[in-house]
C-alpha positions as CSV (number, residue, x, y, z in Angstrom):
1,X,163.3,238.7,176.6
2,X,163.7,242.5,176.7
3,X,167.0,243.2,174.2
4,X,167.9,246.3,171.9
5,X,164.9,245.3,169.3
6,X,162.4,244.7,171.7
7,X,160.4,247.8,170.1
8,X,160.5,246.3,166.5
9,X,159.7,242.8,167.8
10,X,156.4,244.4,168.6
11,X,155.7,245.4,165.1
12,X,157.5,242.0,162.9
13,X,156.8,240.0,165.5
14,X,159.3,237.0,166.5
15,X,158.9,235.2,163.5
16,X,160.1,238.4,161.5
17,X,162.8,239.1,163.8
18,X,164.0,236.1,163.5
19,X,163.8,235.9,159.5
20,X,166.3,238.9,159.5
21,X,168.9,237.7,162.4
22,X,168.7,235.1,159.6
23,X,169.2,237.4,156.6
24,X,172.6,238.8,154.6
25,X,172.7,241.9,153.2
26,X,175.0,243.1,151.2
27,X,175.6,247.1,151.0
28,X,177.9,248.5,148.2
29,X,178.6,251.9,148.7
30,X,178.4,253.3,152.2
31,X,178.2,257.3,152.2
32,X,175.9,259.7,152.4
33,X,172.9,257.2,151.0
34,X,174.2,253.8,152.3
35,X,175.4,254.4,155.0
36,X,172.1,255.1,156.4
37,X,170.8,251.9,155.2
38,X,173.5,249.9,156.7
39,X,172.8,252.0,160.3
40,X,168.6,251.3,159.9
41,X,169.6,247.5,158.6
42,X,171.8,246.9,161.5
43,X,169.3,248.9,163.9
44,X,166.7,246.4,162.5
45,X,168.3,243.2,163.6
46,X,169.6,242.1,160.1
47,X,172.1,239.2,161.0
48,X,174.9,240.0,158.9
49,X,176.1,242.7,156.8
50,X,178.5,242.9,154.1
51,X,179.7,246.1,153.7
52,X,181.6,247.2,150.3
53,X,183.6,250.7,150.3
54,X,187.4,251.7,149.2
55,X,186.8,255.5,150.5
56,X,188.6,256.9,153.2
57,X,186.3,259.6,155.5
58,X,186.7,263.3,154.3
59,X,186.3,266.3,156.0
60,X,183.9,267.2,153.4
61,X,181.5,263.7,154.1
62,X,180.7,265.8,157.9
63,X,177.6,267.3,156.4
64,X,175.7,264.6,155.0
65,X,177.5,261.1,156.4
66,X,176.8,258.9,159.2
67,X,180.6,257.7,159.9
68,X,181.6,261.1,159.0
69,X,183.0,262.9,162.5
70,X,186.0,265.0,163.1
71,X,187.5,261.9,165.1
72,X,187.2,259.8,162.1
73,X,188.7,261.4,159.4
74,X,191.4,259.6,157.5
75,X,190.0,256.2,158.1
76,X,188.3,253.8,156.4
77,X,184.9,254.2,156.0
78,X,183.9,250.0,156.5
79,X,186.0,250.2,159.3
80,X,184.4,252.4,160.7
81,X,181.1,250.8,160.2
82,X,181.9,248.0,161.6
83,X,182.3,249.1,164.6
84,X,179.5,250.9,164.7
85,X,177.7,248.1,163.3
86,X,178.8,246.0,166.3
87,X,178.4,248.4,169.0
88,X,174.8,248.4,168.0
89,X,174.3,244.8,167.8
90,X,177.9,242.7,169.4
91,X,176.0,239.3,167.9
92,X,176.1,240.7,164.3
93,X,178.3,239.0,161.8
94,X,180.4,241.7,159.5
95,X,181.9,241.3,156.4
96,X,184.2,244.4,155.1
97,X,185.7,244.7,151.8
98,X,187.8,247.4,151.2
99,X,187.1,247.6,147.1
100,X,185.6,249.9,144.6
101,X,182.8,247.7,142.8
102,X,183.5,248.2,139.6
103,X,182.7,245.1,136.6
104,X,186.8,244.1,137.1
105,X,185.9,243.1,141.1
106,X,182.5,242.2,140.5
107,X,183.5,238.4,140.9
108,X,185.0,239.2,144.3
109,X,181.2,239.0,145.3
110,X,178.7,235.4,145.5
111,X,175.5,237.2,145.3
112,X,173.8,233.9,145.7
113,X,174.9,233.8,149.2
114,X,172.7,237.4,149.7
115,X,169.5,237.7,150.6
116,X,169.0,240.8,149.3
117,X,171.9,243.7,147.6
118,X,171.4,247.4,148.4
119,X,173.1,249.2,145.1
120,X,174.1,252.7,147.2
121,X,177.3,253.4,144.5
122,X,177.8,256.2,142.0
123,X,179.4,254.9,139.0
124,X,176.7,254.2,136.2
125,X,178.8,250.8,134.9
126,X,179.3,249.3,138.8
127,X,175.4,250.4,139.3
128,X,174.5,248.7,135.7
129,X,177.0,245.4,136.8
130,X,175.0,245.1,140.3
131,X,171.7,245.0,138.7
132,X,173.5,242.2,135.8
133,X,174.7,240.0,138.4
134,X,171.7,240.7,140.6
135,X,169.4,239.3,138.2
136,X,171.4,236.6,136.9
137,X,171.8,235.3,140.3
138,X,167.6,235.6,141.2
139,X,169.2,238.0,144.1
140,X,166.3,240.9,145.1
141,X,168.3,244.3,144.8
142,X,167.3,247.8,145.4
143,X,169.3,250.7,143.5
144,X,170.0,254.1,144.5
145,X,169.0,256.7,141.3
146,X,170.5,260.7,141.8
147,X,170.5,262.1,145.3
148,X,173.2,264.8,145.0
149,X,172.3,268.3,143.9
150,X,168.7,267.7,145.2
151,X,166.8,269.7,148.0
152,X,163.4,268.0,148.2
153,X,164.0,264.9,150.6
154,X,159.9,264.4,150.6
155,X,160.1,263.8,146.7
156,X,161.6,260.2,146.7
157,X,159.4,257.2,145.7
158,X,160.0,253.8,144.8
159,X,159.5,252.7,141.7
160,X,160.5,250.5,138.9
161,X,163.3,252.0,136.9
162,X,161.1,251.3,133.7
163,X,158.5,253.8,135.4
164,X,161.1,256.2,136.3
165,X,160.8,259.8,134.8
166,X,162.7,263.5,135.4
167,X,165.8,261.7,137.0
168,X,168.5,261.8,134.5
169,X,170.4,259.3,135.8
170,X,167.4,256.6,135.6
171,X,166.9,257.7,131.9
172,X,170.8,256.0,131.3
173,X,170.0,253.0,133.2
174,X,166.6,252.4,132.1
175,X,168.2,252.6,128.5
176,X,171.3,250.1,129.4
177,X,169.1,247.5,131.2
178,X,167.2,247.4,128.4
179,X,169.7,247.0,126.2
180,X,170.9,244.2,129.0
181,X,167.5,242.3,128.5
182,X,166.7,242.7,132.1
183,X,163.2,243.6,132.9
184,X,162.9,245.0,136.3
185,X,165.1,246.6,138.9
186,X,163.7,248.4,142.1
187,X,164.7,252.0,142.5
188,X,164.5,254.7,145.3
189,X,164.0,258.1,143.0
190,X,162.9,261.8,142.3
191,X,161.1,264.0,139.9
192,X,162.8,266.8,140.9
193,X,164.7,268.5,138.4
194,X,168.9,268.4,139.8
195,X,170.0,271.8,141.1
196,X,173.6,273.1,139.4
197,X,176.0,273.1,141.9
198,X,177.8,276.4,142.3
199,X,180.8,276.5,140.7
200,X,183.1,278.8,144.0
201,X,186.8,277.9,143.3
202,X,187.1,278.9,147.1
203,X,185.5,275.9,148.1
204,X,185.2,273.6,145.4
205,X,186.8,269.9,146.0
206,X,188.2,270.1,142.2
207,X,190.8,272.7,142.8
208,X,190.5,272.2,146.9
209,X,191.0,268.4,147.1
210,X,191.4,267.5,151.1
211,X,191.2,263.5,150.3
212,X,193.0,261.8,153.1
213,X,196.6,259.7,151.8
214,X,196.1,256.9,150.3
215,X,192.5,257.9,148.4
216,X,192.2,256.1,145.1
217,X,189.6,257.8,143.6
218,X,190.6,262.4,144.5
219,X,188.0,264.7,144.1
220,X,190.2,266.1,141.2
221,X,189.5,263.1,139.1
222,X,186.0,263.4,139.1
223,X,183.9,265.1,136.5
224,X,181.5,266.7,138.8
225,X,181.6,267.1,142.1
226,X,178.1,267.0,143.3
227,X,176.3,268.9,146.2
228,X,174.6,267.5,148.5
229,X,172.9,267.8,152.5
230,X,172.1,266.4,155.4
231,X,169.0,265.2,154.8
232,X,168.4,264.1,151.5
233,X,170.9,261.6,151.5
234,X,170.1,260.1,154.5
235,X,166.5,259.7,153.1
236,X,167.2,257.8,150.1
237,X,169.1,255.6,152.3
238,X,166.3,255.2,154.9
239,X,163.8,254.2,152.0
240,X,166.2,251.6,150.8
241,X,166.5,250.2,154.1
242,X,162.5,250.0,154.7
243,X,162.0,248.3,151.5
244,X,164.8,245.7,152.6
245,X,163.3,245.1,155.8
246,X,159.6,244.6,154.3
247,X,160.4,242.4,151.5
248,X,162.7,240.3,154.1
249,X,159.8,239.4,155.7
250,X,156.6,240.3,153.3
251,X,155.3,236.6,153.3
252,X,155.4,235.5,156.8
């Protein structure tokens, strides 16, 4: 019967389709990187979605997010989703959690009940804390490496993170995870070499902060601020979602 993933049923077939109507995926971290994954995932027919996030939409996520519109500033960026999520696909099962992953809410989360965890978050310890309780729990996961301050969106590959190279933030988790004993972890990554961000006081989110009211995590606490556009984080998050989608269904 003819329905919204009529064209992908012709590639997957109806066995495939029906292995990801099956399939949950969990997604933490839904900006600029995952929240194109969660878009192609729920494009693709994947049954239901978790979707992890404590950010409220900015004005300064218009240029690179896919929630991200004038009309939805100030909300919730899983609420958001979800609708979206839903308009897409009304038979799609949804499951926001308005948290910052972080090792102190990590046992909010059964990873035994995913089939598969999309890592799109920024924090080095919640990144390292995925891949722990990914492996301990036999869970495939997929992790995000540096996308900000990068212009070259055809530069990203995937890769183990133990044959990872350039990317500085792959250098600190291919060190940890080692030190964690765990062997493997997929990664979406690039050799190309971060840009330094400008630093214009004039428009600069440190001394400019715009976070809507109730943000728990303002511009002004951050380190760095990164910079970013409109197409390499959508990329990354792309890439993630392909690779999700194949190994759903790699031995049927």
């Amino acid at each position: 019967m003819l329905n919204q993933f009529s064209r992908t049923e012709l590639l997957l077939g109806k066995e495939g389709m029906e292995r990801l109507t099956r399939a949950r995926v969990a997604v933490f971290g839904i900006g600029g990187v995952g929240g194109y994954t969660v878009e192609a995932l729920a494009r693709s027919g994947v049954g239901t979605l978790d979707i992890i996030d404590d950010d409220k939409i900015c004005l300064t996520n218009l240029n690179r997010q896919i929630y991200a519109l004038r009309s939805t500033i100030g909300r919730y960026k899983v609420e958001v989703a979800k609708e979206r999520i839903l308009d897409i696909n009304p038979e799609a099962i949804v499951h926001t959690y308005q948290t910052f992953y972080l090792p102190e809410t990590a046992e909010q989360f059964d990873f035994t009940a995913y089939d598969y965890v999309v890592d799109a978050i920024d924090t080095v310890t919640g990144k390292l804390q995925l891949a722990e309780q990914a492996y301990r729990c036999g869970t495939p996961i997929i992790s995000a490496m540096g996308a900000g301050n990068k212009l070259d969106a055809a530069g990203f590959m995937v890769a183990d993170i133990y044959e990872t190279e350039v990317c500085p933030l792959a250098k600190v988790m291919r060190r940890e995870l080692k030190k964690r004993g765990i062997p493997h972890l997929k990664v979406v990554y690039s050799k190309e070499k971060p840009i330094a961000p400008e630093e214009d006081m004039t428009i600069g989110c440190k001394t400019n902060c715009i976070c809507p009211p109730g943000t728990t995590r303002k511009c002004t606490q951050r380190r760095q601020v990164p910079g970013s556009s409109a197409f390499v984080p959508p990329v990354v998050g792309l890439i993630m979602a392909g690779e999700v989608v194949k190994d759903l269904i790699a031995d049927i």
